[in-house]
RODO-453100 format. One line per field, with one value per residue (C-alpha): residue number from 1; residue in three letters; x, y, z. Coordinates in nm, 3 decimals. Each point is the difference from the previous one (the first is absolute). Layout:
BEGIN
seq	(NUM	...)
type	(Ala	...)
east	(X	...)
north	(Y	...)
up	(Z	...)
// end
This chain:
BEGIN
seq	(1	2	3	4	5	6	7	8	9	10	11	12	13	14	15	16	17	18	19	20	21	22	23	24	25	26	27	28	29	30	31	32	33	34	35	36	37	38	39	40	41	42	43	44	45	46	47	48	49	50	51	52	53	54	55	56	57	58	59	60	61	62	63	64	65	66	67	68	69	70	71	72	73	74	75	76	77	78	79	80	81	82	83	84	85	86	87	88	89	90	91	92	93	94	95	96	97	98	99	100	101	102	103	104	105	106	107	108	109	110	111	112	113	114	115	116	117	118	119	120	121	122	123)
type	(Unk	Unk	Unk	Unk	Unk	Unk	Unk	Unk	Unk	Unk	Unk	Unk	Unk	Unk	Unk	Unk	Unk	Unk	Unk	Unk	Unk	Unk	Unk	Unk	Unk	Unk	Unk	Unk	Unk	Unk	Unk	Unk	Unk	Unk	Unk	Unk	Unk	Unk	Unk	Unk	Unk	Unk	Unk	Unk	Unk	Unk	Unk	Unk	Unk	Unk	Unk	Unk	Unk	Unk	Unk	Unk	Unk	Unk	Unk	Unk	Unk	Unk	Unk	Unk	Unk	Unk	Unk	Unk	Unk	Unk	Unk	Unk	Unk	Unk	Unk	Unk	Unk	Unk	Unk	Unk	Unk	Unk	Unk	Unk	Unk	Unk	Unk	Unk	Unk	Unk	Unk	Unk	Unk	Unk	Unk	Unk	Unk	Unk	Unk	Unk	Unk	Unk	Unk	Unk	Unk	Unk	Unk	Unk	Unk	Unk	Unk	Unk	Unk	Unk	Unk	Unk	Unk	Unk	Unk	Unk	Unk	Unk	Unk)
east	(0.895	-0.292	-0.181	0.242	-0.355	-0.095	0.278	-0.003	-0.081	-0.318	-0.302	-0.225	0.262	0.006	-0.424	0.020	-0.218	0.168	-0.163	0.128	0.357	0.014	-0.036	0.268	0.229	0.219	0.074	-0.002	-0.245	0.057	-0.241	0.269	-0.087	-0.422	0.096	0.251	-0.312	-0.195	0.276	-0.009	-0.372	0.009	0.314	-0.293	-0.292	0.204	0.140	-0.345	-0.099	0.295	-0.106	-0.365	0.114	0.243	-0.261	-0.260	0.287	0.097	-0.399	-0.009	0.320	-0.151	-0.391	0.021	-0.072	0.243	-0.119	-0.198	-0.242	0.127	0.083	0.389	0.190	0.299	0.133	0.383	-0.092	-0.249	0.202	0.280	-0.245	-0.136	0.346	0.084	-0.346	0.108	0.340	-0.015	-0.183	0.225	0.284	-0.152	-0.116	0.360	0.156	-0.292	0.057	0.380	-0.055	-0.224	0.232	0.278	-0.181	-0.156	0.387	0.072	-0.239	0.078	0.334	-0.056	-0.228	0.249	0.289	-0.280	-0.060	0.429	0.029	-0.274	0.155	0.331	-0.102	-0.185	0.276)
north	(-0.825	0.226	0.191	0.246	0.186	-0.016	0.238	0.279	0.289	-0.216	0.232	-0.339	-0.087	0.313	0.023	0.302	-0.028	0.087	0.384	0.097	-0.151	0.175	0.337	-0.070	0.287	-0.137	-0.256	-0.256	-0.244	-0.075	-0.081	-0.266	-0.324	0.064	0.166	-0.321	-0.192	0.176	0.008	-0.396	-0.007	0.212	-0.260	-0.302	0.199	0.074	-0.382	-0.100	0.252	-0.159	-0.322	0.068	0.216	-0.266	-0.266	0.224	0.031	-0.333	-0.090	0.263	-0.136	-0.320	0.058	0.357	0.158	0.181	0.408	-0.177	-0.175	-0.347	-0.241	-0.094	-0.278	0.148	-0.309	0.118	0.334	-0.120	-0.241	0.257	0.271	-0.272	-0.069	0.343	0.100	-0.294	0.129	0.368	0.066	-0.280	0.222	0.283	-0.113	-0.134	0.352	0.186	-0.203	0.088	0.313	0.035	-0.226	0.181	0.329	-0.137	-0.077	0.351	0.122	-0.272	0.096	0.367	-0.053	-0.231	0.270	0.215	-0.171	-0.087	0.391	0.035	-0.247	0.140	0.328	-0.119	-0.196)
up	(1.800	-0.034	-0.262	-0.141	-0.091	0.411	0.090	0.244	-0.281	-0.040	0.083	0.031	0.198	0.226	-0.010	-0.212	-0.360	-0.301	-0.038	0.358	-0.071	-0.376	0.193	0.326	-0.042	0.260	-0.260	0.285	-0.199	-0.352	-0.252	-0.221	0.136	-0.100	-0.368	-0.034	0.094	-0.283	-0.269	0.031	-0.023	-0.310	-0.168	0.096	-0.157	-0.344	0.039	-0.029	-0.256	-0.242	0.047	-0.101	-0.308	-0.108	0.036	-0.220	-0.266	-0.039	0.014	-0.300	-0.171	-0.030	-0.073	-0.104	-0.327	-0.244	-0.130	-0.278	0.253	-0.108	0.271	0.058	0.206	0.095	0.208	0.074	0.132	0.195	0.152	0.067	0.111	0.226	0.151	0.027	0.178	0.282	0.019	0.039	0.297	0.160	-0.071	0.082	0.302	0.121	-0.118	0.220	0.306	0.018	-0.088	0.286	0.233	-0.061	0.064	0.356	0.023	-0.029	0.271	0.233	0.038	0.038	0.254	0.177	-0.071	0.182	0.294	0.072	-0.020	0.242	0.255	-0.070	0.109	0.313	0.117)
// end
């Protein structure tokens, strides 16, 4: 099976860039595949973002200092900031991806809906 992303809406696809297919007013070439593209690119970037965050808090938690200046060990959140920084973007990332898949679902089977009520009204 192909890539549900590959489909005939595709402007890649169809050799059209993204700024020619944005402004098609015959609404022949869509644009969803490329900003389904993007959206998961975005979920990545902000995956990646939560890790390093989580990672700088847990650092913190554990070598940090309290509002007095005065260094603390704060072991057990640490440890469950630590676990939490590894296991949020992992989530996120899943939660992204189906979002996305189910999306590129979407378009995939409008564009096949299109193309059986082009043949339908050839033939």
């Amino acid at each position: 099976m192909g890539n549900p992303l590959q489909g005939p809406s595709d402007p890649a696809a169809q050799g059209k860039g993204f700024v020619r297919a944005l402004f098609d007013f015959s609404f022949r070439t869509g644009i969803g595949p490329l900003i389904i593209k993007l959206v998961f690119g975005l979920v990545c970037l902000g995956a990646i973002g939560t890790l390093l965050l989580g990672l700088y808090n847990a650092g913190d938690r554990l070598f940090g200092t309290d509002y007095r200046g005065d260094m603390r060990l704060d072991v057990e959140g640490a440890m469950v900031s630590l676990v939490a920084a590894v296991v949020s973007p992992v989530v996120s990332l899943v939660v992204g991806r189906l979002f996305c898949e189910v999306l590129a679902s979407v378009f995939r089977i409008a564009d096949n809906l299109q193309e059986m009520n082009d043949r339908q009204k050839r033939g």
